[in-house]
TORPA-4810 file (N, C-alpha, C, O; in nm, 3 decimals):
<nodes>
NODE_1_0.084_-0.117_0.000_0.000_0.000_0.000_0.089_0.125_0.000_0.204_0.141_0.041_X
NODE_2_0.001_0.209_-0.058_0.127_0.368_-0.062_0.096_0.417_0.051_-0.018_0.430_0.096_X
NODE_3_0.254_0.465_0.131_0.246_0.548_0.243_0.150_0.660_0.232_0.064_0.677_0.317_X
NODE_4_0.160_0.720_0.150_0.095_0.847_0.127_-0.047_0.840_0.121_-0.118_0.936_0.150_X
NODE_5_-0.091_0.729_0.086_-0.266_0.674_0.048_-0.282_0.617_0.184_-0.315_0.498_0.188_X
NODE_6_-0.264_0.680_0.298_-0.340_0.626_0.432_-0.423_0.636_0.429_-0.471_0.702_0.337_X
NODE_7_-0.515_0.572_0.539_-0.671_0.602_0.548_-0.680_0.749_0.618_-0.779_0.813_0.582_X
NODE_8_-0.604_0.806_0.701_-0.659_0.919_0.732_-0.605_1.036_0.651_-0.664_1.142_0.672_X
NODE_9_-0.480_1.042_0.543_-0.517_1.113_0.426_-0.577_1.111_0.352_-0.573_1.202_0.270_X
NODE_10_-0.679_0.988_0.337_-0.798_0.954_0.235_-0.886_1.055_0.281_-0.913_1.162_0.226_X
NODE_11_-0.941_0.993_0.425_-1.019_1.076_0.460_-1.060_1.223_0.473_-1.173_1.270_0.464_X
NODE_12_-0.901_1.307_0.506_-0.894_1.469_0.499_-0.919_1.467_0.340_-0.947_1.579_0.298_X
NODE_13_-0.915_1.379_0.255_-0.889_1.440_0.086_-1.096_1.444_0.071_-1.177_1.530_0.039_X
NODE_14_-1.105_1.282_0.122_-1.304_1.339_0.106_-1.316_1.445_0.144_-1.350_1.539_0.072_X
NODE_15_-1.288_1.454_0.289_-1.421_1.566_0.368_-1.363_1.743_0.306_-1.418_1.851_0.329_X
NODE_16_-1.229_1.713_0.220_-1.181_1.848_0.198_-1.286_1.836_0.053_-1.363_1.927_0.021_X
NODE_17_-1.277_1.759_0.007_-1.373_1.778_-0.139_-1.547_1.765_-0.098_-1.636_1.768_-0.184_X
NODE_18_-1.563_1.756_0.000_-1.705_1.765_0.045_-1.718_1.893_0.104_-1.822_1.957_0.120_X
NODE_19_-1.608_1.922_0.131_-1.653_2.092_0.193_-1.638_2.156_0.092_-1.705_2.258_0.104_X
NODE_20_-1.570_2.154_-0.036_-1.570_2.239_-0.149_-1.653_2.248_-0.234_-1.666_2.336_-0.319_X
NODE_21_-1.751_2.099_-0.201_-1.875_2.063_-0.300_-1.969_2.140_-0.200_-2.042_2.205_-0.275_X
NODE_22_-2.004_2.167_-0.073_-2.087_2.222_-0.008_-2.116_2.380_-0.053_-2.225_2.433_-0.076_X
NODE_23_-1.945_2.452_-0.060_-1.929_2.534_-0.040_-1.977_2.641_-0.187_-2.024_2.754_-0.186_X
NODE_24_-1.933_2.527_-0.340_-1.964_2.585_-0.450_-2.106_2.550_-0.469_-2.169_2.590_-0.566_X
NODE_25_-2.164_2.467_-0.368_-2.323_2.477_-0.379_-2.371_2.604_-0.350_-2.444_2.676_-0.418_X
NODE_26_-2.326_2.622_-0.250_-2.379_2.744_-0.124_-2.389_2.869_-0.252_-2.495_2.924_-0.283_X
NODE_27_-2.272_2.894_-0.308_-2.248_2.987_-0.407_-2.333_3.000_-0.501_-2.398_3.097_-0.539_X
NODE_28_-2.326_2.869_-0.544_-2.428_2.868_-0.690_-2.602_2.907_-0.594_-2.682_2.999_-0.609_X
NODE_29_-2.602_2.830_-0.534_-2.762_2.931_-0.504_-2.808_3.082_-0.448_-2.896_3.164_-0.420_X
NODE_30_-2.679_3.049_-0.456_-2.685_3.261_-0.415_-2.689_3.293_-0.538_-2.783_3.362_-0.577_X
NODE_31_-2.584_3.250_-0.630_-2.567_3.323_-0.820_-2.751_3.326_-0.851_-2.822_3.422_-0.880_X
NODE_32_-2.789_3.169_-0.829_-3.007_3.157_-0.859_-3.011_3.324_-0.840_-3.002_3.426_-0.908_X
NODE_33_-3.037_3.265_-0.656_-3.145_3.373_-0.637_-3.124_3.553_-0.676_-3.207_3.644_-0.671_X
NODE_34_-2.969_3.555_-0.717_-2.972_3.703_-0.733_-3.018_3.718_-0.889_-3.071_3.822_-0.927_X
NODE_35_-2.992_3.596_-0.985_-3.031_3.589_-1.100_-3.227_3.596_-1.113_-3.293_3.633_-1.209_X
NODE_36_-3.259_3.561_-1.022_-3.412_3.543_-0.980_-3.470_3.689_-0.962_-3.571_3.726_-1.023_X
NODE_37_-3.383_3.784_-0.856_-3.346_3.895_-0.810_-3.433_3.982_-0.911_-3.550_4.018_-0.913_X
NODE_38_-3.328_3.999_-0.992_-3.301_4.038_-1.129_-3.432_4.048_-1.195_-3.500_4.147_-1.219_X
NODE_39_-3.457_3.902_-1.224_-3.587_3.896_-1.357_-3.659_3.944_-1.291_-3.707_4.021_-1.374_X
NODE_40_-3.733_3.973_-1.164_-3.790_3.994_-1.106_-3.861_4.151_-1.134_-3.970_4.198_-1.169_X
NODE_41_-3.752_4.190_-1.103_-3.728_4.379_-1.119_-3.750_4.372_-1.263_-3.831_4.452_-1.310_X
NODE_42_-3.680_4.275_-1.357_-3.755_4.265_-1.515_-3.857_4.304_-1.594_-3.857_4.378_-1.692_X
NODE_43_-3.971_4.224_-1.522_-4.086_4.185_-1.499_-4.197_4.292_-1.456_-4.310_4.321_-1.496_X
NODE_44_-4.117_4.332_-1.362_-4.162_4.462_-1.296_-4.165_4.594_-1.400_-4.266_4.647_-1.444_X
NODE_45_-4.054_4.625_-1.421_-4.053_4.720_-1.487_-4.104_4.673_-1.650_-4.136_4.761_-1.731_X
NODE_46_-4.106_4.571_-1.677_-4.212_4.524_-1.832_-4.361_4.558_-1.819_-4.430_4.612_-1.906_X
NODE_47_-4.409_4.508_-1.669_-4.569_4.540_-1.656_-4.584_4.691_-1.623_-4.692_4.751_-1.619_X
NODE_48_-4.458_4.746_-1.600_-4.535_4.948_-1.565_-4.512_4.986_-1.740_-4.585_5.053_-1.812_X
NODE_49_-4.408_4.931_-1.767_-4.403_4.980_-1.916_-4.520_4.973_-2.044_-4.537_5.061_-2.128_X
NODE_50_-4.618_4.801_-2.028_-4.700_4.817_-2.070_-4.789_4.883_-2.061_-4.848_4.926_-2.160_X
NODE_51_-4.833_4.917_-1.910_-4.925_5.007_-1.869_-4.884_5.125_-1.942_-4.953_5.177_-2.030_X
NODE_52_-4.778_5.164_-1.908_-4.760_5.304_-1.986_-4.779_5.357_-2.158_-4.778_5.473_-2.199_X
NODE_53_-4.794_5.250_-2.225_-4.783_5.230_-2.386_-4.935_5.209_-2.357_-4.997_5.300_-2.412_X
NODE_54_-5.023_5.118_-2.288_-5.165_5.116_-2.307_-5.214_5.240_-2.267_-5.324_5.259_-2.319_X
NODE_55_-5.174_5.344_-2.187_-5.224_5.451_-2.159_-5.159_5.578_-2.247_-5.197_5.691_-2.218_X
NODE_56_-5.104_5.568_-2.308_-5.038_5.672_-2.389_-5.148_5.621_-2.544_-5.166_5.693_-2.642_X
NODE_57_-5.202_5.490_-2.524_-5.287_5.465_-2.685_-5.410_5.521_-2.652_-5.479_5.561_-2.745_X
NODE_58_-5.459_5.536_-2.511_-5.571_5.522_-2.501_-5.583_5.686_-2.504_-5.674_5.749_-2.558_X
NODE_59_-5.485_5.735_-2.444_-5.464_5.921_-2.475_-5.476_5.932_-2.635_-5.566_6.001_-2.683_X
NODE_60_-5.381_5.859_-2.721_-5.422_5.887_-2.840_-5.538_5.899_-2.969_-5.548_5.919_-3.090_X
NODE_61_-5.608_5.875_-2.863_-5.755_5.802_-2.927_-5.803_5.976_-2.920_-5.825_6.029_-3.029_X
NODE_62_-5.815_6.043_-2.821_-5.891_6.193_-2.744_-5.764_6.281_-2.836_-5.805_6.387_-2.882_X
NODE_63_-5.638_6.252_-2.863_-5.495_6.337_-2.864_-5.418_6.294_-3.025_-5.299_6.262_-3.022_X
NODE_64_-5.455_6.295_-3.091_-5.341_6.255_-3.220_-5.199_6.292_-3.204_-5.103_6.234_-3.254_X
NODE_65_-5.198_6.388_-3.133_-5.024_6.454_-3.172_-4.948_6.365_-3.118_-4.829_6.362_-3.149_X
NODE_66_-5.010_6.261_-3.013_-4.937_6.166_-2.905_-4.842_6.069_-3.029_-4.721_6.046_-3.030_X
NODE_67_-4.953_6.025_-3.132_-4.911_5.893_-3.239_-4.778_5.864_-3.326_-4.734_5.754_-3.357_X
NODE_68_-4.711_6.026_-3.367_-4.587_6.030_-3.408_-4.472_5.923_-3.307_-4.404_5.826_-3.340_X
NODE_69_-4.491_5.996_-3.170_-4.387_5.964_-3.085_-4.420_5.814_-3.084_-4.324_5.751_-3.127_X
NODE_70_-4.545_5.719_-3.042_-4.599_5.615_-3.069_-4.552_5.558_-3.151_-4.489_5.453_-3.144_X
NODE_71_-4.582_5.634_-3.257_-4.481_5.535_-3.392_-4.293_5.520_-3.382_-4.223_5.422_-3.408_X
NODE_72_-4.257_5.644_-3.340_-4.115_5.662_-3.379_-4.054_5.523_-3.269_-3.976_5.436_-3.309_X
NODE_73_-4.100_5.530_-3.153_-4.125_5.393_-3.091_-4.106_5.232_-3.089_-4.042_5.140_-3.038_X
NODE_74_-4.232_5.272_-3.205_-4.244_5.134_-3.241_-4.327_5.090_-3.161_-4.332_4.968_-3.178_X
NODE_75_-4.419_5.134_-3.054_-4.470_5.072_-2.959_-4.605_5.038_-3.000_-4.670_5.115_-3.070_X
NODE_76_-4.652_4.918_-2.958_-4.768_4.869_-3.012_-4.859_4.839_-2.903_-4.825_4.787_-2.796_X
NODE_77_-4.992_4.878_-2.938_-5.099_4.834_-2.836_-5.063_4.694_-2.740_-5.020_4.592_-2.793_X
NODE_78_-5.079_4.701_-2.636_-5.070_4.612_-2.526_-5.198_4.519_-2.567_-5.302_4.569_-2.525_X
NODE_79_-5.211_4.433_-2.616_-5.329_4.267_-2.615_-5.344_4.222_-2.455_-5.262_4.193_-2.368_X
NODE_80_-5.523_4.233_-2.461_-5.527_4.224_-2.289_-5.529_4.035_-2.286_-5.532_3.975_-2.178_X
</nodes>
């Protein structure tokens, strides 16, 4: 047997690679949830934005001058 391959350097070599597997877990679910974070605020700011394009069409209906900027845009009626 190799000196060096004892059982209790076996053992420090697991529990050192089990604490590194713990540890890049720990990490990676922090990377999730800030990635989660994120879409979140996404999401958020997608649903005030629609609101804002459905209410800028619905001004345009009473307002024509609104429709240029509308167009230059590109922004298209919100589908409920």
């Amino acid at each position: 047997m190799n000196k060096l391959l004892t059982p209790s350097v076996l053992s420090l070599l697991v529990g050192a690679s089990a604490m590194a597997s713990v540890i890049l877990c720990v990490m990676h679910i922090r990377s999730i949830q800030g990635t989660q974070q994120q879409l979140l605020a996404v999401q958020r700011n997608q649903a005030m934005m629609n609101g804002l394009v459905a209410d800028l069409y619905a001004y345009g209906k009473t307002n024509s001058a609104i429709r240029p900027l509308l167009d230059s845009i590109r922004a298209k009626p919100v589908q409920p």
